[in-house]
Structures are given as structure tokens and as C-alpha cells.
Steps between C-alpha positions, in 0.01 A plus 500: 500500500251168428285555184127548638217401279167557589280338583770202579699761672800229613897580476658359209789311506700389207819251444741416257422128494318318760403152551088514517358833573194280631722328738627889633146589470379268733801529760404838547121448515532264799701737648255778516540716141254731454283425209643656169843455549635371182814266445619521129798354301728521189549115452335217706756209574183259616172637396218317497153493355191243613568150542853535541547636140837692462497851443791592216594854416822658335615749746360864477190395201296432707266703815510224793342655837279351784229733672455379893100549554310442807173472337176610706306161383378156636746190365234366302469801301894508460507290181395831341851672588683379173247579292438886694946523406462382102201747433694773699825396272287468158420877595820626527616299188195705296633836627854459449360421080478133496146402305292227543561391858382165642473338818511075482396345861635495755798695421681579148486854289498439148509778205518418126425150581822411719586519837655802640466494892397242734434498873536281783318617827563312832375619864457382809180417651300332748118408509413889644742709279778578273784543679690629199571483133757549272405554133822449249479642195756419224396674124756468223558849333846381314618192364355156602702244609401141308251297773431135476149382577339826482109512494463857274795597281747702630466879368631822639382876466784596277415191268138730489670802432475672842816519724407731830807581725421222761495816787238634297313180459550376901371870632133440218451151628545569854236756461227326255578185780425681776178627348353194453682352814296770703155474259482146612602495881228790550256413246474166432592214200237637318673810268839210520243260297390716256805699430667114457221409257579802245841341495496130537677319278306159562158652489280298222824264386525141522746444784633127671595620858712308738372406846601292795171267427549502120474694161254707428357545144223818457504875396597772716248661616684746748568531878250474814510743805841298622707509220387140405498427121176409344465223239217407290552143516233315265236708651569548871704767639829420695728658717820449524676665791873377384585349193788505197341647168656212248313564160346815350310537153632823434274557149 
């Protein structure tokens, strides 16, 4: 029988190795998959992250799953799904015993400083609604591969001294996920903004971010209503609705 996970109450499916369980993900979704079903995998042949980043795991260390979601909101408020997924995630990490969770925009877990899940959200859309999503989720509880290039060093929960069976781990985040998933669809962006602020990695740090018009120098200074991040930029307030976070004063 499927697993069934409230309130994401989708069947599970899981694989051996697969090539993306985005690119499965999103097969289904256009073919009509309820919302909740879940496509998960031992070892990802051609994972990706954002910008066409690889995603690298060693088979069976890592949890690697993608949620389809058919989210109630208007597009413009869809920039707020990745963020709505790495809260949800931080959550489960902080029940399954991992300390010190934070989020960094738009889309990477860290804990004890390092990066130990990202998340890569695509969807389908059109100016009236969201089609569909698919929210990927890839969190390293074993060894870490070496990665080239990478923006936060690599780290993994058993490198923190917290190993959950990855069952264990996939049934808490599906849950805490579909808490917040549901919070936000019915409620609003305003209990995603503050529940992102008590964990946001960039909040009051010098940051240089990345844009398609040029780099940005200011300090974070959180998220707006559409999952946009907010810079203090010598004095006035910008929002960035996409961008590559390229420099962090971490004192």
C-alpha cells in the first residue's frame, strides 16, 4: 500500500536509481497526479539544483524526493513556494535532533554552518494560475560526495552527529512540509515571513547577491510578502525577486 502522510496525503513511490526525480515528478503532474504524490530515489544519475547546478550524491546517503503540489495561490505570489518547502524541511531537520537550523534564500538548509539540503522547485504556470509544482528535495544524511563550485560547504547530518533512518526522516518532513504548505495556501505569506525570519541565515549579514542587472552589495534584511529578498543597500531597501547569493560575512 502507498505511504499516506497527512496533510500531503500523496502515494509514495520509491526507486533504486533514477535519473531526476524532478523530471518523473513533473511527467506525472502534467498528466493529472493528484497533489501529494511523492517520487523518491536511492541515487540520482542527473540531478540538478538552480541554474543548472549538478546535484551529486553517493547512492543510499542521501534522502532525494520531489513533492507534486498544486498550490491554491496567484503566480505572483508563487516565488514564496521554495521558501514555504525549506522552512517546512528546517522543521523536520529540528525534530529528527539536528540543532541550529537555517534557511539561506531562496533555497538551501544549512546546520552547523554547512549545507545539508537544498531545493529546487519548478511549476508550471500561466498569468491566472499554477498549473503545478514539483518541489525536489535532496538532504545529505551520510557521506558527501566532494562538489566543485559550491556556494556553502558541503556538510551532512551524520558529520553533526545525527543519522535518522531516511524512512523516518522522509515520513517528518512530509508532515512539517505539508503544515506549512497548507498554513500558507489558506492563510497567507504572512506566518511563511515570520517563521523564515527566526531562521534566516542572511538576516543582518553583509551579503553580494547575483542578479540578471548586476551585483548587489547591502545587508539582509529578510523576505517581502512574495518570497523576494530584501537588501539594505546604502540606505534604500531592494528586492530582489531572483538572484545568486555570491558572498556572505558569516561573523
Amino acid at each position: 500500500m502507498p505511504l499516506l502522510v497527512p496533510p500531503l496525503a500523496g502515494p509514495v513511490t520509491w526507486t533504486a536509481e533514477i535519473g531526476s526525480t524532478n523530471d518523473e515528478a513533473s511527467r506525472l503532474a502534467r498528466a493529472g497526479a493528484p497533489e501529494g504524490t511523492v517520487i523518491g530515489s536511492d541515487h540520482q544519475t542527473a540531478g540538478r539544483g538552480r541554474r543548472g547546478r549538478s546535484w551529486v550524491d553517493a547512492p543510499g546517503e542521501a534522502l532525494m524526493y520531489t513533492v507534486i503540489l498544486r498550490p491554491r495561490v496567484s503566480p505572483v505570489h508563487a516565488g514564496m513556494l521554495p521558501i514555504v518547502i525549506a522552512i517546512g524541511l528546517a522543521d523536520a531537520l529540528e525534530a529528527c535532533g539536528v540543532r541550529d537550523v537555517e534557511v539561506a534564500w531562496p533555497n538551501d538548509v544549512l546546520a552547523g554552518g554547512m549545507k545539508v539540503a537544498g531545493i529546487l522547485c519548478e511549476m508550471s504556470a500561466d498569468q491566472e494560475r499554477v498549473a503545478w509544482a514539483v518541489a525536489g528535495m535532496g538532504v545529505n544524511v551520510g557521506p558527501v560526495p566532494e562538489v566543485e563550485g559550491a556556494r556553502w560547504t558541503p556538510g551532512s547530518l551524520a558529520s553533526l552527529g545525527v543519522r535518522p533512518r531516511r524512512g523516518d526522516l522522509l515520513v517528518a518532513a512530509l508532515a512539517a512540509i505539508g503544515r506549512r504548505y497548507e498554513a500558507w495556501t489558506d492563510h497567507g505569506a504572512g506566518g511563511v515571513a515570520a517563521a523564515f525570519g527566526r531562521r534566516d541565515h542572511l538576516a543582518g549579514r553583509p551579503v553580494d547577491i547575483g542578479t540578471p542587472s548586476g551585483p548587489v552589495h547591502g545587508i539582509g534584511c529578510g523576505i517581502d510578502e512574495f518570497g523576494r529578498l530584501v537588501v539594505d543597500a546604502d540606505g534604500a531597501q531592494v528586492a530582489l525577486a531572483s538572484g545568486e547569493v555570491t558572498g556572505v560575512d558569516r561573523r
